[in-house]
Every structure is written in C-alpha cells, then in structure tokens.
N, C-alpha and C positions, 0 to 999 in steps of 0.2 A: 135070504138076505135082500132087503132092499138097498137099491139105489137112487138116492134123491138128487140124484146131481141131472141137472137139463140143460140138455146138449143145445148148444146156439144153433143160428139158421145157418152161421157160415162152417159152424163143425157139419151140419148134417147134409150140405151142401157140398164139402168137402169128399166126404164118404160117399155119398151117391155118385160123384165124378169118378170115383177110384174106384166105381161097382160098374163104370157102364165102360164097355168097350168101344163106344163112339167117341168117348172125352180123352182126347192128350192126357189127361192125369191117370187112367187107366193104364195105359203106356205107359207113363216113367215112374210110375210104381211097380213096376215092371222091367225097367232098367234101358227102356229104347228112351230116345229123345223126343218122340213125337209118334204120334199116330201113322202106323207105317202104311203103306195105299194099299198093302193086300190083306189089311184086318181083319176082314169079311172070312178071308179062307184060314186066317190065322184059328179065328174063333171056332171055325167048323171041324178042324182037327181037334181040338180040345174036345168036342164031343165023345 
C-alpha cells in the first residue's frame, strides 16, 4: 500500500528531535522535563 501523504519539514524535524538524545524533545518524549546532565551514561545503559 502506498502512502502519498508528505510529511512537512516541521513534521520531520519534529521526529528527528525525538530520535536524537542530544534534543530536549528526546527527553520529554520520554517523560523528564529536560535533558538531564548525565544523558551521556543514560544512553550507554540502554546499550
């Protein structure tokens, strides 16, 4: 099935914020208020 629907720049700009663990939006998609200062070791556990 296709989809013909195209995604704006601010949808896929959106989505890339919420993939990357450097952006605040990563984080409260996630349910913290803000990128917390030990991200770095948050991320490396999830490995």
């Amino acid at each position: 099935m296709k989809n013909d629907y195209e995604h704006s720049q601010t949808e896929l700009d959106a989505h890339a914020n919420d993939c990357n663990p450097n952006n605040d939006a990563y984080w409260q998609s996630r349910d913290y208020d803000e990128r917390p200062d030990n991200w770095k070791e948050l991320i490396e556990d999830d490995d």
